[in-house]
RODO-2510 file (C-alpha; in nm, 4 decimals, decimal comma):
residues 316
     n   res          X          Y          Z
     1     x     2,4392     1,2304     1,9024
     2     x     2,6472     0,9755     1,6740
     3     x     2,9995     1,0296     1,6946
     4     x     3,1112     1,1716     1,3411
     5     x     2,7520     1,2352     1,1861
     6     x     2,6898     1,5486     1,1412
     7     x     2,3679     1,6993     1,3197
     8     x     2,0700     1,8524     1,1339
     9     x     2,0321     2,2111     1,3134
    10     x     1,6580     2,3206     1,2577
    11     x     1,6373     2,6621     1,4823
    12     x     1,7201     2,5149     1,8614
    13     x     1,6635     2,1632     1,7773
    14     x     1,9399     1,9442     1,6521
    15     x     1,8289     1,6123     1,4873
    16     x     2,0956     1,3097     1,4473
    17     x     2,0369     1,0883     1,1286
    18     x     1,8955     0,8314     1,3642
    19     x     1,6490     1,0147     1,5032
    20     x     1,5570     1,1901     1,1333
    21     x     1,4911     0,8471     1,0461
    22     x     1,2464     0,7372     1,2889
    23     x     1,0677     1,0719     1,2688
    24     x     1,0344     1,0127     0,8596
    25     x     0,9143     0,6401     0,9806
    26     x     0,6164     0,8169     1,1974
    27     x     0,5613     1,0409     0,9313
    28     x     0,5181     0,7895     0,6552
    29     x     0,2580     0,6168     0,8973
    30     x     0,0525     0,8882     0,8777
    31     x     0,0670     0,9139     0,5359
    32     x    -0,0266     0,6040     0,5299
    33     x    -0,3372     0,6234     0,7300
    34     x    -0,4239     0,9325     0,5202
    35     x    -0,3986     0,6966     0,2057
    36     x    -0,6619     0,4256     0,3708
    37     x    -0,8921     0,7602     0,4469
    38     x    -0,8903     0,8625     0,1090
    39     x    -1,0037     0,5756     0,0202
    40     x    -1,2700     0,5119     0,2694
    41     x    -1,4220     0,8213     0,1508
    42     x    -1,4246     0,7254    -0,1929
    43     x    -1,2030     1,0500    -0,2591
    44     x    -0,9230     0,8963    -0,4446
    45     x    -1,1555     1,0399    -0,7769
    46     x    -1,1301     1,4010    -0,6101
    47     x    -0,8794     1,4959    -0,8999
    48     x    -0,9789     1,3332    -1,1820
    49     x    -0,7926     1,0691    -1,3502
    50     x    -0,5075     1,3882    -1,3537
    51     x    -0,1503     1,2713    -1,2359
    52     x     0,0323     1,4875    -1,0939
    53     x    -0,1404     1,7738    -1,1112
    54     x    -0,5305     1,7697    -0,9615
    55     x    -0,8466     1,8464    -1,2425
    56     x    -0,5696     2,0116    -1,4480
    57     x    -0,3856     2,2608    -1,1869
    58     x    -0,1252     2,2359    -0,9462
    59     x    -0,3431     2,3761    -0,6642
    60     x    -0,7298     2,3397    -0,6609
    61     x    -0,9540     2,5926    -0,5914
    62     x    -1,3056     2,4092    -0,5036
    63     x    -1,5024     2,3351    -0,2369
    64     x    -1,5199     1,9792    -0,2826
    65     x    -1,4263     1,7509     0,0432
    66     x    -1,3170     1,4879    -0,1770
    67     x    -1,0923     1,7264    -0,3758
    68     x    -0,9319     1,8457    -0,1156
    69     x    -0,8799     1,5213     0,1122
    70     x    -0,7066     1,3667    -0,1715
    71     x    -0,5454     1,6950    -0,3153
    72     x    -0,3641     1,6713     0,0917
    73     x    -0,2771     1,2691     0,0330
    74     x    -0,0945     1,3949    -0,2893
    75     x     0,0736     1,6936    -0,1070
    76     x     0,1638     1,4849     0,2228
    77     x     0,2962     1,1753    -0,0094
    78     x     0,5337     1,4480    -0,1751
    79     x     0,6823     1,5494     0,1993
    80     x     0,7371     1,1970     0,2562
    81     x     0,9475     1,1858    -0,1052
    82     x     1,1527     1,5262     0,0120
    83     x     1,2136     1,3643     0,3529
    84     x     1,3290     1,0084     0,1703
    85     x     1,5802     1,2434    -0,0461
    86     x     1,7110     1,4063     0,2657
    87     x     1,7866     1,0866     0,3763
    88     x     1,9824     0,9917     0,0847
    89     x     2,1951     1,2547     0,0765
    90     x     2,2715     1,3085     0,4557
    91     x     2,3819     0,9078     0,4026
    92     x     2,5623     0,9289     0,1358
    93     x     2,7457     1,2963     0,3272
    94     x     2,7289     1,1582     0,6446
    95     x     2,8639     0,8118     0,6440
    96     x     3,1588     0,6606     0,4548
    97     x     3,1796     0,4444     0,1387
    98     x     2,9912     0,1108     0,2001
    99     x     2,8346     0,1822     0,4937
   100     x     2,4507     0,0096     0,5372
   101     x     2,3153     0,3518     0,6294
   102     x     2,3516     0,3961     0,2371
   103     x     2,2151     0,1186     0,1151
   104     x     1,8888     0,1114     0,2944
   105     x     1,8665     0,4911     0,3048
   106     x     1,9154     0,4713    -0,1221
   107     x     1,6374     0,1389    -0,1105
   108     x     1,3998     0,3389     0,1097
   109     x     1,4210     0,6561    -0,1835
   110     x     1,3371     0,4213    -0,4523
   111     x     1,0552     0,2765    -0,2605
   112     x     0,8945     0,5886    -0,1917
   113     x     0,9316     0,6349    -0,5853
   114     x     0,7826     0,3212    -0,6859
   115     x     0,4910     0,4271    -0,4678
   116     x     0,4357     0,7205    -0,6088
   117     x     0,4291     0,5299    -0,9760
   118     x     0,1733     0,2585    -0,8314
   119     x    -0,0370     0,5751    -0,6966
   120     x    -0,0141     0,7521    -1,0335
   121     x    -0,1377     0,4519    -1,2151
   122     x    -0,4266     0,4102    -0,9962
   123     x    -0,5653     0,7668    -1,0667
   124     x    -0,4721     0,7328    -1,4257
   125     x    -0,6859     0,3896    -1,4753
   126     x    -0,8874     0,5319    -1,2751
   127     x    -0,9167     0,2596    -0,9875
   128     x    -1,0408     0,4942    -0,7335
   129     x    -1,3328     0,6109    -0,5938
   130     x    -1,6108     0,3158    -0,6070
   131     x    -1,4254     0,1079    -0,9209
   132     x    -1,4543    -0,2389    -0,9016
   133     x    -1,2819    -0,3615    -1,1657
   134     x    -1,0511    -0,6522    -1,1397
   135     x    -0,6935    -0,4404    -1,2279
   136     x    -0,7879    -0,2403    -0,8745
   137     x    -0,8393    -0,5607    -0,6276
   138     x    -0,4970    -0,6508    -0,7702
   139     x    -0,3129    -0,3830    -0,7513
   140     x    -0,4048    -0,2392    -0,4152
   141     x    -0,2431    -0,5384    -0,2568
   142     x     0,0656    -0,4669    -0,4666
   143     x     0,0470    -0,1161    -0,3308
   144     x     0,0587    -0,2356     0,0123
   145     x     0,3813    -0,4518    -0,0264
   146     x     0,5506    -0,1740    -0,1099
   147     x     0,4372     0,0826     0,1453
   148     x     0,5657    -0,1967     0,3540
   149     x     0,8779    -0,2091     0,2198
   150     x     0,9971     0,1514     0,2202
   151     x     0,8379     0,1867     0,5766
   152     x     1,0773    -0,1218     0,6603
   153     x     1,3654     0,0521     0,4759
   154     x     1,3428     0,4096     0,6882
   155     x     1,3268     0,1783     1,0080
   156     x     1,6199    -0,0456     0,9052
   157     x     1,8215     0,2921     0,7699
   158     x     1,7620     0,3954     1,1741
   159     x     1,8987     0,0473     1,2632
   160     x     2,1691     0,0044     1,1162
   161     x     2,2838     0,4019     1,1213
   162     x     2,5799     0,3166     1,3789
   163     x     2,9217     0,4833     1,3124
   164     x     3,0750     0,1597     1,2801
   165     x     2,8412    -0,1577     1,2051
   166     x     2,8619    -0,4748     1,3486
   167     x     2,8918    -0,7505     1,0795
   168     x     2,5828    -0,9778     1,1251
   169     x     2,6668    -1,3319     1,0866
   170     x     2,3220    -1,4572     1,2237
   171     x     2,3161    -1,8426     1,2023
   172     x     2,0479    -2,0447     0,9942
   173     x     1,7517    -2,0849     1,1530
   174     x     1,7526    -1,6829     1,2548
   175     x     1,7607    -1,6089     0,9318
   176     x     1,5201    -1,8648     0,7990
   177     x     1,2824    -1,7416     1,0533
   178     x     1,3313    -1,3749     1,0323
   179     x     1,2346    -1,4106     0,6258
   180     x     0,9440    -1,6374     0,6896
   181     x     0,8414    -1,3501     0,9532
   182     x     0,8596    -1,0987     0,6994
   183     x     0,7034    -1,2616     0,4201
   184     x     0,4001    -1,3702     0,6239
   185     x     0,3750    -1,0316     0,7875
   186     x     0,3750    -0,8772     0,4099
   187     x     0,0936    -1,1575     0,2804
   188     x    -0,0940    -1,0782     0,6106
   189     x    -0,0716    -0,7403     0,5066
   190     x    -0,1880    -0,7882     0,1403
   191     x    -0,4797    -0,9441     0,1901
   192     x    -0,5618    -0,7216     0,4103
   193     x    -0,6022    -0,4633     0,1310
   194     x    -0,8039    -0,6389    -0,0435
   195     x    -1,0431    -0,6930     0,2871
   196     x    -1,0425    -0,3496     0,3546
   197     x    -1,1472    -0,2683    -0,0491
   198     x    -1,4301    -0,4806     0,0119
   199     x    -1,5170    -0,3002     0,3161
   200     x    -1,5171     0,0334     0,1195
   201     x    -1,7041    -0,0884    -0,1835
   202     x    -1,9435    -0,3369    -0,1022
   203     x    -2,0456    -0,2349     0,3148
   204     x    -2,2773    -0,4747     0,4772
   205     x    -2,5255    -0,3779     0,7125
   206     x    -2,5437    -0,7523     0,9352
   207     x    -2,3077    -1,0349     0,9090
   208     x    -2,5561    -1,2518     0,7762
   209     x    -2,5720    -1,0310     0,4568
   210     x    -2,1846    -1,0691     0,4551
   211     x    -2,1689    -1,4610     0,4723
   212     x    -2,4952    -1,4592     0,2116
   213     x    -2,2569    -1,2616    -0,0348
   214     x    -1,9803    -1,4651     0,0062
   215     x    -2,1437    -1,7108    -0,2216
   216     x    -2,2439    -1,4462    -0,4696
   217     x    -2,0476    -1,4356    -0,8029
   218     x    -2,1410    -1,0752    -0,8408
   219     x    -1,9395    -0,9552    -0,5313
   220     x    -1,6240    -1,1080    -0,5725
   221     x    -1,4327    -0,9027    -0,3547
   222     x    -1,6089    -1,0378    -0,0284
   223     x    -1,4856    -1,3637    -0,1082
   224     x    -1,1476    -1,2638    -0,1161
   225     x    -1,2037    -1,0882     0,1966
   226     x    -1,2438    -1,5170     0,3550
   227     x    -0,8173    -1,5056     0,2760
   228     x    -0,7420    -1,2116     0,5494
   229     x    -0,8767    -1,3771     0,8254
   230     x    -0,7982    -1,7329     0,7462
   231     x    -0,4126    -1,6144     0,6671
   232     x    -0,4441    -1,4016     0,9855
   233     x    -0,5113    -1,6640     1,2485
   234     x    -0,2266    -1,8868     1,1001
   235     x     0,0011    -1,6365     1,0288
   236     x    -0,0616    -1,4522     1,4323
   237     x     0,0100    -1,8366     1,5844
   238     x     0,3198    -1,8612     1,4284
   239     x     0,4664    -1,4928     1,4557
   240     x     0,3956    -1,5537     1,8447
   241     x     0,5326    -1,8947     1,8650
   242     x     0,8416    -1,7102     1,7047
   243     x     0,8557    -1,3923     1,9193
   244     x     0,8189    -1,6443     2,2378
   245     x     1,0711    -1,8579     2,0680
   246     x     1,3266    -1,5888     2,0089
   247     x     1,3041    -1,4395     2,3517
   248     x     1,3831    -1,7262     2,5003
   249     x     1,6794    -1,8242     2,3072
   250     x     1,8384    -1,4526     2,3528
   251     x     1,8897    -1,2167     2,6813
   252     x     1,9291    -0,8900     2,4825
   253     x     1,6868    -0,6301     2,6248
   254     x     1,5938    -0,4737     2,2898
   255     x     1,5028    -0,8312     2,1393
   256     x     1,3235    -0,8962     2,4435
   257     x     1,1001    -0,5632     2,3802
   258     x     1,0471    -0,6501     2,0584
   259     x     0,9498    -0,9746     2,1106
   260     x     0,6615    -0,8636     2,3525
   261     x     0,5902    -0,5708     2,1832
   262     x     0,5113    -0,8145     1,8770
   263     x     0,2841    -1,0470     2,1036
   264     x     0,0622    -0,7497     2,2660
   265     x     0,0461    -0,6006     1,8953
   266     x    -0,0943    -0,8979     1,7651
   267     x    -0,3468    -0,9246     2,0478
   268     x    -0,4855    -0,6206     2,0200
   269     x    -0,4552    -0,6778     1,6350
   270     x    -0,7309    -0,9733     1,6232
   271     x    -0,9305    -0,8077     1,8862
   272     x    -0,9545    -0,4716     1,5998
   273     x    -0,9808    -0,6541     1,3395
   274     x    -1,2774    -0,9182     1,4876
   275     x    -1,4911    -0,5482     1,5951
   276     x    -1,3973    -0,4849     1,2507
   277     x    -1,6099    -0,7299     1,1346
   278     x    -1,8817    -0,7006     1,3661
   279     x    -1,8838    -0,3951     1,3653
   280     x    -1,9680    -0,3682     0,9536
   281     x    -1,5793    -0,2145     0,8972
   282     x    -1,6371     0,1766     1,0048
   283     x    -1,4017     0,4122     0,8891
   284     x    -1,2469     0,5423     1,2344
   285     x    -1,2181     0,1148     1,2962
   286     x    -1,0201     0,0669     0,9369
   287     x    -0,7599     0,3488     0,9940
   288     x    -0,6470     0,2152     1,3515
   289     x    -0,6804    -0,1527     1,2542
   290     x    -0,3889    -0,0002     0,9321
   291     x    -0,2349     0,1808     1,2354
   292     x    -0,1987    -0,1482     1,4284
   293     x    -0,0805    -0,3330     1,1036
   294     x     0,2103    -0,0897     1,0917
   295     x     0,3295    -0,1007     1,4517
   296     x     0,2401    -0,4939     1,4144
   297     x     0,5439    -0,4640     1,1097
   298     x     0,7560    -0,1995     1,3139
   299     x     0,7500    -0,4778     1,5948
   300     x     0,8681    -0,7757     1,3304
   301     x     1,1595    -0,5814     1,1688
   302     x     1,2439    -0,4820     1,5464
   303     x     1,3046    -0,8592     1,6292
   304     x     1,3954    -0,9768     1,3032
   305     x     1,6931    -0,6804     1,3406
   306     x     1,7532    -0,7799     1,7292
   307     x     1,8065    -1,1461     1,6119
   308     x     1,9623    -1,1451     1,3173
   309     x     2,2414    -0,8900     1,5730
   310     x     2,3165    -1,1650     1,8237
   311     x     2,5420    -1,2954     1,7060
   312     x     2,7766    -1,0022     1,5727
   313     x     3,1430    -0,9410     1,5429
   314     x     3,2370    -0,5746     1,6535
   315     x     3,4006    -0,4106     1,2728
   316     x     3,7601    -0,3524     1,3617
***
């Protein structure tokens, strides 16, 4: 337990900010992965172009799968905006006047909102369900930049949640490489979405149908889907040319962890994501290829955090 931080005390069990933290972190993951379900399923139309309420009520009564998968996304997503207020206010109760834990905690809230806007206008333009209109293959890359932003908020908030913070004084290239990490991770990410759209709207049933649409005009979205892979491959050489790098340079244990956790993630990664494609992109495949992409992220702010720590000076 953190020395000063008060516990939360929920019957027997008594959670430290920390670990609240990492526990919202999980939690948002599965959100997450509920999100890329809904929209495998095509059941992001289940209520309507109706924001926030669902075909005009707060709680539907129907039997309708799609209804009620995405009528749960809407009800989960809410948790994970109670949870990202909890935060906020145990960090701004908990810890002192310009402490980080405030900052990130506040940046992870307004995250979580701008999700919820991005969400809201995808129902209301109604880019759900089987659309294919142009507004949706943009935005849904959008909408994954920022679920990994307030997923990398909630993590950092856990970071940097010490009673007393170091002050991080990283030199150059660690922080040169640390934002060129993130940024690529993010693209990586992004394009991904837009892959995994294309997977949803337009399935193929042998690669050979895949590659013949790729020089289709009418199904634009599967030659987008040329930029995931392409950006992958570079992108996975030089995040574990860095992670090797980085572990070499530093002793810290934690970095160290990262740094392989990182490598293994991203084998296992390109290994998902080429059954993925031979496979024709099945559902139960997408959702732990997304589950990978997040621990893939968890493992780059993990090192990014570890390195850009090295070289700290203990706050007096």
């Amino acid at each position: 337990m953190q020395q000063g931080i008060k516990p939360l005390t929920l019957g027997p069990v008594k959670l430290d900010f920390t670990t609240f933290a990492w526990l919202l972190f999980g939690y948002n993951v599965l959100v997450i992965l509920w999100g890329a379900w809904v929209r495998i399923t095509g059941s992001g139309a289940g209520c309507g172009d109706h924001w926030p309420d669902c075909n005009g009520t707060i709680i539907p009564r129907t039997d309708q799968v799609e209804t009620l998968i995405e009528f749960a996304h809407r009800v989960t997503s809410a948790l994970s905006g109670v949870g990202a207020i909890g935060l906020v206010v145990w960090a701004f109760r908990g810890y002192p006047k310009g402490h980080p834990a405030r900052a990130v905690s506040a940046w992870h809230l307004g995250f979580v909102i701008l999700e919820g806007l991005v969400g809201a206008l995808l129902v209301n333009r109604r880019w759900v369900g089987q659309d294919e209109s142009l507004g949706r293959a943009l935005f849904m890359p959008i909408h994954m930049a920022n679920t990994l932003m307030l997923t990398g908020t909630v993590a950092l908030a856990a970071l940097r949640s010490q009673v007393k913070p170091a002050v991080l004084r990283p030199p150059m290239w660690v922080k040169t490489t640390v934002v060129l990490a993130i940024i690529g991770t993010i693209l990586m990410g992004m394009t991904g979405a837009v892959a995994a759209l294309g997977n949803t709207l337009n399935p193929v049933s042998s690669l050979q149908e895949g590659l013949d649409r790729v020089f289709s005009p009418r199904y634009y979205l599967d030659q987008l889907k040329l930029l995931h892979p392409s950006l992958t491959i570079v992108t996975s050489v030089l995040l574990v040319a860095w992670a090797r790098f980085m572990g070499s340079r530093f002793q810290s244990p934690p970095l160290k962890n990262a740094a392989s956790l990182l490598q293994f993630t991203i084998l296992f990664q390109v290994i998902a994501g080429i059954f993925n494609y031979a496979l024709h992109a099945p559902g139960w495949l997408q959702v732990l290829h997304l589950l990978l992409a997040c621990l893939l992220w968890l493992a780059v702010i993990l090192l990014g955090y570890h390195g850009w720590v090295q070289h700290e000076k203990e706050t007096p």
